[in-house]
Backbone as a ProteinNet text record, in pm:
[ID]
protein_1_A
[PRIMARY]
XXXXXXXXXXXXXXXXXXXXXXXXXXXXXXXXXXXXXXXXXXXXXXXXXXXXXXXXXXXXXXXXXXXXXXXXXXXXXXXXXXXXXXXXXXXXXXXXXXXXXXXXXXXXXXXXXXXXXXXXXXXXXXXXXXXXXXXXXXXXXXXXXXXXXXXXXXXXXXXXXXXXXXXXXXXXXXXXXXXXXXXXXXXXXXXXX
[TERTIARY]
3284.1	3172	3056	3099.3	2973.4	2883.9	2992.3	2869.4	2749.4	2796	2695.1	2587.5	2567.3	2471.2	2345.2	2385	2293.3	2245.4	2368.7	2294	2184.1	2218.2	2106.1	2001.8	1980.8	1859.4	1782.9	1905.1	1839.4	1744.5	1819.1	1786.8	1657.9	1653.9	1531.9	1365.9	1430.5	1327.7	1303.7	1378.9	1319.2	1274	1263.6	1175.3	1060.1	1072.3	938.9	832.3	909.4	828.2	790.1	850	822.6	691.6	726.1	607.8	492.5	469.9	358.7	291.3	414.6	321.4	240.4	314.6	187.9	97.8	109.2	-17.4	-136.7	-94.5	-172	-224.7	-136.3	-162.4	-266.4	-270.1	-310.9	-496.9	-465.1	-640	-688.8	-616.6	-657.8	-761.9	-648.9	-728	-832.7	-824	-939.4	-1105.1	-1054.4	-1150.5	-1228.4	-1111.7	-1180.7	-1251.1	-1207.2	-1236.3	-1393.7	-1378.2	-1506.2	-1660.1	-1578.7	-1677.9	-1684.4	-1608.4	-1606.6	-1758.4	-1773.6	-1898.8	-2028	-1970.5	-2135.2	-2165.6	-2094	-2146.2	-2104.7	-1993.6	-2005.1	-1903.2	-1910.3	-1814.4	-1686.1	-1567.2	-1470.2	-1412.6	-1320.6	-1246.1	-1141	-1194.3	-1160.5	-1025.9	-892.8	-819.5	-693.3	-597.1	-516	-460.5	-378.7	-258.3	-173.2	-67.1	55.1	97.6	52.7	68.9	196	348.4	453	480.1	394.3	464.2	376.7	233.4	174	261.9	327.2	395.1	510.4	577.4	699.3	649.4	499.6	489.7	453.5	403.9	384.2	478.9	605.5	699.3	770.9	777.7	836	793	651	586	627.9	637.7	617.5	776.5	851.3	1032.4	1047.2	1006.1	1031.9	989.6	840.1	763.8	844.1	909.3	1025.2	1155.1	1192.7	1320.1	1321.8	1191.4	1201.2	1146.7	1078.7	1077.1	1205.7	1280.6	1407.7	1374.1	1243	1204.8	1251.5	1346.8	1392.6	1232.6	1254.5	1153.2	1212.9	1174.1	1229	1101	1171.3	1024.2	1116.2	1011.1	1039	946.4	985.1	869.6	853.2	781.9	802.4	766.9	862.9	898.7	789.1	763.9	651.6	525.1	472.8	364.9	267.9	136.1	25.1	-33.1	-71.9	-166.3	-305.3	-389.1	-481.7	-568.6	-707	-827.3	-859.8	-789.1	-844.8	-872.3	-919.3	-898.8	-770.9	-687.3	-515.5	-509.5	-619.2	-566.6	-669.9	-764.8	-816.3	-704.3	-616.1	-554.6	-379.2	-358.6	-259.4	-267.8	-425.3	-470.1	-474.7	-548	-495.6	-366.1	-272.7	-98.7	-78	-94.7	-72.5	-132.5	-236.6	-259	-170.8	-206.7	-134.9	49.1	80.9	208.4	256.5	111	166.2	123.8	43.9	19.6	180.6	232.6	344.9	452.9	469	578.1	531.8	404.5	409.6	370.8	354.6	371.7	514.8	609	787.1	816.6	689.9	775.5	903.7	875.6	919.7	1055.7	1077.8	1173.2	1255.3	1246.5	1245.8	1216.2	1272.7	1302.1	1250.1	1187.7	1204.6	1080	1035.5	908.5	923.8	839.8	846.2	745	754.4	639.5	679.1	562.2	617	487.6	551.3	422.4	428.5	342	346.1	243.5	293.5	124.9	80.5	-31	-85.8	-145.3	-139.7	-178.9	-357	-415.5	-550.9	-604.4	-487.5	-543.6	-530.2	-447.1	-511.8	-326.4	-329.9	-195.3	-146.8	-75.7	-56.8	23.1	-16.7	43.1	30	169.4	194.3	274.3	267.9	312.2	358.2	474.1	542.5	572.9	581.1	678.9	721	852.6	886.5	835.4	756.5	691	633.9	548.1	492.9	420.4	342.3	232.5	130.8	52	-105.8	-153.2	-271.2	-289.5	-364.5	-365.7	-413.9	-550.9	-561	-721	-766.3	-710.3	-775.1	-752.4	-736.2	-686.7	-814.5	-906	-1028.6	-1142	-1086.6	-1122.7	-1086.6	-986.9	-908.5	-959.7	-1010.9	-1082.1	-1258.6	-1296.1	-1416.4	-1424.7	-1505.3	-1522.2	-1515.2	-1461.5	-1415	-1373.7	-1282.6	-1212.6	-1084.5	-989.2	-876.2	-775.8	-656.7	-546.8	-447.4	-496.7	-393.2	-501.8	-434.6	-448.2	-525.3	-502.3	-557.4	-611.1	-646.7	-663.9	-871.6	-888.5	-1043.9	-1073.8	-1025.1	-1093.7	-1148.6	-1094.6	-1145.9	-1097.9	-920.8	-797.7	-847.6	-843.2	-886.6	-975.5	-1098.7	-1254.4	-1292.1	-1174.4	-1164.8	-1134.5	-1005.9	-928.7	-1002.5	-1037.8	-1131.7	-1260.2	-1315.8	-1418.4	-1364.2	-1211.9	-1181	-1117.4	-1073.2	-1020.1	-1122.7	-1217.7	-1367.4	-1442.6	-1409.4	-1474	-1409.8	-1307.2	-1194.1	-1208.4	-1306.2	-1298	-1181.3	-1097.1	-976.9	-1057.7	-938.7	-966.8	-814.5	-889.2	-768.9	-770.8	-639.5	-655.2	-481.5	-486.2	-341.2	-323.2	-171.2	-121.6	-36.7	-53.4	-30.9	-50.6	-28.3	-76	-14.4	8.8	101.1	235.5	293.2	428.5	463.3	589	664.1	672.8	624.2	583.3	385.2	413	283.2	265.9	212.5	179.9	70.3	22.3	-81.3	-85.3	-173.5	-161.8	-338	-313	-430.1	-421.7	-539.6	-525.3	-632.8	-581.1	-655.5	-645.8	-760.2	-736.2	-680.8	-603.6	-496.7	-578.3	-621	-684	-655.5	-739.8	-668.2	-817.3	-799	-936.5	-1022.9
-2106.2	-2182.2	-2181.2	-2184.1	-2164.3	-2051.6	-1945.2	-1784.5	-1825.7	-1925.5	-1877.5	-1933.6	-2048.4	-2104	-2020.1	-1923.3	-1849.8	-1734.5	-1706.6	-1581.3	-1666.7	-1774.7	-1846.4	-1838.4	-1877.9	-1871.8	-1762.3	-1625.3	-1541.8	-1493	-1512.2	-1484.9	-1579.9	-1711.4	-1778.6	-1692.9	-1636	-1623.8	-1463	-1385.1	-1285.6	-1312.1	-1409.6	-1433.9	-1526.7	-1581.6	-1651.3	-1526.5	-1418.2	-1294.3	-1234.8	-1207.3	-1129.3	-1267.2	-1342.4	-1437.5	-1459.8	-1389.6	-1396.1	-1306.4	-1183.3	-1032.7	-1010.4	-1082.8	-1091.4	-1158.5	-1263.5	-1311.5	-1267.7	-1193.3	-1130.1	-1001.5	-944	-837.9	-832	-1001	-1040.8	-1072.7	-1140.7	-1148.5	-1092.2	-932.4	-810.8	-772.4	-793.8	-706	-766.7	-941.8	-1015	-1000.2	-925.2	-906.2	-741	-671.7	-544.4	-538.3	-620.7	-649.5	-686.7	-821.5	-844.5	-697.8	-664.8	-568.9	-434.6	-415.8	-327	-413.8	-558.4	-592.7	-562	-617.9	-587.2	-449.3	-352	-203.6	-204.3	-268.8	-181.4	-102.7	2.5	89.6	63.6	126.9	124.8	154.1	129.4	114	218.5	375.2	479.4	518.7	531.2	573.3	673.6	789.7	822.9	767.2	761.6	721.2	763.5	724.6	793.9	716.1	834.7	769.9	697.4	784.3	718.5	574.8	596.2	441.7	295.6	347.9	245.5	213.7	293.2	262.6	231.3	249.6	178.6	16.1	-25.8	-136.4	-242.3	-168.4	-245	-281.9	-140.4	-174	-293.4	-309.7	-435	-565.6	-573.4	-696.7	-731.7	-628.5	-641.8	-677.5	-629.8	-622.3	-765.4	-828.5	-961.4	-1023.4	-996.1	-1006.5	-892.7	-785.2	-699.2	-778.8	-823.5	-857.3	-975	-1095.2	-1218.3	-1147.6	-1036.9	-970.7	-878.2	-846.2	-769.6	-617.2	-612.1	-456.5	-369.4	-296.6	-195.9	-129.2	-92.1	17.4	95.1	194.1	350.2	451.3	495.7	625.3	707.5	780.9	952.9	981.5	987.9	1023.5	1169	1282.9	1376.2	1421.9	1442.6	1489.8	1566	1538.5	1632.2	1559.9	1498.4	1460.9	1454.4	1540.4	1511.7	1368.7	1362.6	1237	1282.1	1132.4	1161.9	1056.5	1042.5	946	861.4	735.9	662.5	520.3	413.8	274	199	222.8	137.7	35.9	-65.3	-155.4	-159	-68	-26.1	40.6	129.9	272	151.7	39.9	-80.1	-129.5	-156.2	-271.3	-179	1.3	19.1	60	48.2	34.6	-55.7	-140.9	-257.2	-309.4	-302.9	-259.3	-261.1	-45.7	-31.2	-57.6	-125.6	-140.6	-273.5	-358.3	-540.7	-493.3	-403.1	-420.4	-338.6	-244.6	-192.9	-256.5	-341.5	-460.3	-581.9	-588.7	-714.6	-625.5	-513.9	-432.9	-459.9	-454.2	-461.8	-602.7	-710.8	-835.9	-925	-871.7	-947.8	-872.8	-735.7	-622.1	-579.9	-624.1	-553.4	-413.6	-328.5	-187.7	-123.5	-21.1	85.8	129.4	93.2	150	245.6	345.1	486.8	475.2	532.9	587.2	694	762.7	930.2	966.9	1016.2	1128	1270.5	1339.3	1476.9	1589.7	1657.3	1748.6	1867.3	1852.2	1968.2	2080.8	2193.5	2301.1	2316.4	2211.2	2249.6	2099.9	2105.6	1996.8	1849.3	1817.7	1678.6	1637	1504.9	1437.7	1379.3	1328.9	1286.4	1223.3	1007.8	937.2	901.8	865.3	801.7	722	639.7	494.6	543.4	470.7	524.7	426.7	333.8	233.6	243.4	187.8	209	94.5	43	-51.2	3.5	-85.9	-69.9	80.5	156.1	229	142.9	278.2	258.9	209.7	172	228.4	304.9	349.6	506	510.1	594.9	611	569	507.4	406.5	465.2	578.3	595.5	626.5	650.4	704.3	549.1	432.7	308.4	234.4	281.2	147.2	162	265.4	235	126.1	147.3	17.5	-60.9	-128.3	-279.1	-372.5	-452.1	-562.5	-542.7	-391.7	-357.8	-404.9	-471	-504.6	-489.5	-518.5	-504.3	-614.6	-697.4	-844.6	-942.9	-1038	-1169.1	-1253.1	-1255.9	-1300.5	-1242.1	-1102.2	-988.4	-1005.1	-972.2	-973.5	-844.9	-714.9	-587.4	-547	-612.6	-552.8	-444.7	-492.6	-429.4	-265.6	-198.5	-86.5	2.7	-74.5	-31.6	-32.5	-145	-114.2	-40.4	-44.5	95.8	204.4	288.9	391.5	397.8	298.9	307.2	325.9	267.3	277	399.7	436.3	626.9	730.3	688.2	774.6	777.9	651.9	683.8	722.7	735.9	814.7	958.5	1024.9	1154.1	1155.9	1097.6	1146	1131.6	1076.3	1112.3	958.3	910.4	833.2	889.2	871.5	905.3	835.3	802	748	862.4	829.3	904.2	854.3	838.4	758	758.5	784.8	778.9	693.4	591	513.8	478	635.7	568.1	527.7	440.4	429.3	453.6	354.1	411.8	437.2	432.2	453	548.2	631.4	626.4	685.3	615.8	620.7	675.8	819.4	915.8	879.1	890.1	929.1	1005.5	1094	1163.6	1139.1	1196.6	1175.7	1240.1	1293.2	1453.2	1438.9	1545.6	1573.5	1565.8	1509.5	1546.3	1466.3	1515.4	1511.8	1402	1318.1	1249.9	1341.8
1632.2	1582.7	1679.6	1823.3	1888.3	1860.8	1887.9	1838.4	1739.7	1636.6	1498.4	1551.9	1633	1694.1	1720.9	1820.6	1858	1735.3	1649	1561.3	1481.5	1462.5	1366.3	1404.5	1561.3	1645.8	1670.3	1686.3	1632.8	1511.2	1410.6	1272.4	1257.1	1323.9	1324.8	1386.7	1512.2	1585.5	1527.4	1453.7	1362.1	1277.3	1241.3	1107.8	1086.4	1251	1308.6	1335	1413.4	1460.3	1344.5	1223.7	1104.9	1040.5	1054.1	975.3	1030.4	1213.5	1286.8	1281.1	1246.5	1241	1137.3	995.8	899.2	868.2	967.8	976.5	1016.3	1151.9	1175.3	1139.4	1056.5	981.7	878.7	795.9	660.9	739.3	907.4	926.4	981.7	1014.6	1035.3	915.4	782.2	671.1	664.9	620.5	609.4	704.3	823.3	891.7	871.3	824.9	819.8	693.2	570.9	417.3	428.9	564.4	554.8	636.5	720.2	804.7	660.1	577.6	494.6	370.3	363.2	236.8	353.6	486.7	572.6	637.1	589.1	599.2	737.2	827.6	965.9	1002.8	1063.9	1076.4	1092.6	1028.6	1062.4	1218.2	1223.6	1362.5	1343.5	1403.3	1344.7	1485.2	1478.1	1521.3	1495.5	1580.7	1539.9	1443.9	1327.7	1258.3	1200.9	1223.9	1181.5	1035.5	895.3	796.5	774.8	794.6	811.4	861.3	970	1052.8	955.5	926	865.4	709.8	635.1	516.2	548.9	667.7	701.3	704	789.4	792.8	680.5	592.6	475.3	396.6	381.5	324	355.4	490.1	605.2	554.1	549	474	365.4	256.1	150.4	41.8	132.7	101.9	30.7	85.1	67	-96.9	-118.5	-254.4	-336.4	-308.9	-380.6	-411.1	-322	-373	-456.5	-478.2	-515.6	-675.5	-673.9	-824.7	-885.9	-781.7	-830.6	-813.3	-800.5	-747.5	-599.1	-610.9	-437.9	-420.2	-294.7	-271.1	-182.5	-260.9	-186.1	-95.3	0	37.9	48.6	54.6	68.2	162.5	315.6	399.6	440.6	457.3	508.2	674.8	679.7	837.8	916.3	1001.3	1094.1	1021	970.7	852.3	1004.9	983.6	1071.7	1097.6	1181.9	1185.4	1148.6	1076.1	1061.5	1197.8	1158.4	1200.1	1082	1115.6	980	1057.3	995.3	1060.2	987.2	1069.4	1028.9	926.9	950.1	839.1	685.9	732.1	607.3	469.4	547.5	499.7	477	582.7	493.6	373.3	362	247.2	156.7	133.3	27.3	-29.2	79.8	60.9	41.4	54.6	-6.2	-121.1	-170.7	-308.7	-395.7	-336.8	-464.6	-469.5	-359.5	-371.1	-472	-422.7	-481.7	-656	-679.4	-829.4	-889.3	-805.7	-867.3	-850.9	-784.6	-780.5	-877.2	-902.9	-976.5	-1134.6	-1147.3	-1289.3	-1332.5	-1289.8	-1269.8	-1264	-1253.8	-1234.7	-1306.9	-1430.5	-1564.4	-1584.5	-1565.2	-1572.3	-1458.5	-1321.9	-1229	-1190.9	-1087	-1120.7	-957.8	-980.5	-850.5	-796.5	-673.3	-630.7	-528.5	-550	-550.3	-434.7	-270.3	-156.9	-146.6	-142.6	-79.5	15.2	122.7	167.7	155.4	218.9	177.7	225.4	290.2	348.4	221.6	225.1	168.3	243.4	162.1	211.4	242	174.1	214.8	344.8	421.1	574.4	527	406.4	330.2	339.7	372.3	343	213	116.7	21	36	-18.1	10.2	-189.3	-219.5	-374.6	-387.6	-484.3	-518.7	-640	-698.8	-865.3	-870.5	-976	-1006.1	-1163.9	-1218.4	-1279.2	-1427	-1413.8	-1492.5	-1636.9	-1715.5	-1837.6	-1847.1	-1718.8	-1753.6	-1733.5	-1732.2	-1738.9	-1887.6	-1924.4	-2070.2	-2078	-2247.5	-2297.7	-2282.9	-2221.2	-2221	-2090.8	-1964.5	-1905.1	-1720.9	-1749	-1599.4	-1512.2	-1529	-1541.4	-1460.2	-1568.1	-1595.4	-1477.8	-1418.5	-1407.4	-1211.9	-1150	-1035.6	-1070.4	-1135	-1174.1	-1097.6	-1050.7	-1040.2	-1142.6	-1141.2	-1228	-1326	-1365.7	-1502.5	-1454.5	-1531.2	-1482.9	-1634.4	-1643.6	-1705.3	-1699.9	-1587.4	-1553.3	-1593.2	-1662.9	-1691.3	-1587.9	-1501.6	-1364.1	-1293.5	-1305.5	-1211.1	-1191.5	-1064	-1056.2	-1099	-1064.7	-1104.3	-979.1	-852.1	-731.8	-647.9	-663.9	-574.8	-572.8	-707.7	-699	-668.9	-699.4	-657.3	-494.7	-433.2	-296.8	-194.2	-270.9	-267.9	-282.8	-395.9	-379.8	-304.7	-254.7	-158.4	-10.6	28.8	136.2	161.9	54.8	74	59.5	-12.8	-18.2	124.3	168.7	319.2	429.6	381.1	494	504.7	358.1	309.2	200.7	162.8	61.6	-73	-182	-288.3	-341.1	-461.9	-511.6	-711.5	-723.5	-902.7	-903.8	-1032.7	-1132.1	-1212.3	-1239.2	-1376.1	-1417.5	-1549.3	-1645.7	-1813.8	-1889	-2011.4	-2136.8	-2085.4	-2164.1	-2186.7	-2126.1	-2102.5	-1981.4	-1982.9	-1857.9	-1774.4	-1648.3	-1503.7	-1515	-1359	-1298.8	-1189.2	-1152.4	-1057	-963.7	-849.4	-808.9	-659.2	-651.2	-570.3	-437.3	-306.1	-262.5	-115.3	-111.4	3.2	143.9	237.2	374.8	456.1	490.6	594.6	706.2	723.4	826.6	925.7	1097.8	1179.3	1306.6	1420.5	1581.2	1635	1722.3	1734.6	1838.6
[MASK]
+++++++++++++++++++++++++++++++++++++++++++++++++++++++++++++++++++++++++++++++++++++++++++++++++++++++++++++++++++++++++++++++++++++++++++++++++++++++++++++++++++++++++++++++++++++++++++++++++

């Protein structure tokens, strides 16, 4: 009975540390969100796409499991680093991760990360989840400002998203056409600072 003492304390003080890191993670974004409406430059460094989707996944496990949604990656090995600003290139992982976990809320099911190098210098990071779909017609739509598909939704998550991968140099697009599943692809050039 003594042992458990301490594992508790353990298990406490990991999950004090896990609840500090996203804090600070969450007024990271809030701060770069804001330097992203007043036009000032990003805070452009190495990054290792892998390690940043390991960290989101880390955050995010939690809002997965209380929906019944796993999340899976598929990371690829050797994957270059690019020059991006870290928590710009989180928030739109996180994105598009919370809309594909909360697409699955009602159903549960399986969220899909992959990375991936391409042959023309560009990395490829994608999100799949196994949810409703897109709708018909709307994939096109659905980066907008203030077009949304949720009940509650502002119509921002995405339009942010594509401005924050547009200024990285990448590229963001969905696929989708109504059926089953989603998923949402974007890229970011491979490069050395």
């Amino acid at each position: 009975m003594a042992s458990a003492r301490p594992a508790r304390s353990d298990r406490s003080s990991q999950r004090n540390g896990s609840i500090i890191e996203a804090g600070i993670l969450a007024s990271e974004i809030i701060g770069r969100l804001r330097s992203l409406y007043k036009k000032t430059p990003p805070k452009r460094e190495l990054v290792a796409v892998n390690a940043v989707i390991g960290e989101v996944v880390l955050l995010l496990r939690g809002k997965a499991n209380e929906n019944a949604v796993s999340i899976r990656t598929d990371l690829a090995d050797d994957l270059p680093t690019t020059v991006a600003d870290r928590v710009q290139i989180q928030q739109v992982l996180m994105n598009l991760m919370l809309n594909g976990i909360e697409a699955m809320k009602d159903t549960g099911g399986v969220l899909r990360v992959k990375s991936q190098s391409r042959e023309n210098g560009q990395i490829e990071i994608s999100v799949n989840d196994t949810g409703p779909g897109l709708p018909m017609d709307k994939a096109n739509q659905i980066f907008d400002a203030f077009f949304t598909t949720k009940p509650q939704g502002s119509g921002m998550g995405l339009a942010i998203s594509k401005s924050i991968v547009e200024s990285h140099g990448g590229r963001i697009w969905a696929n989708g056409d109504g059926a089953l599943g989603a998923t949402f692809h974007f890229t970011l050039p491979a490069g050395s600072a």
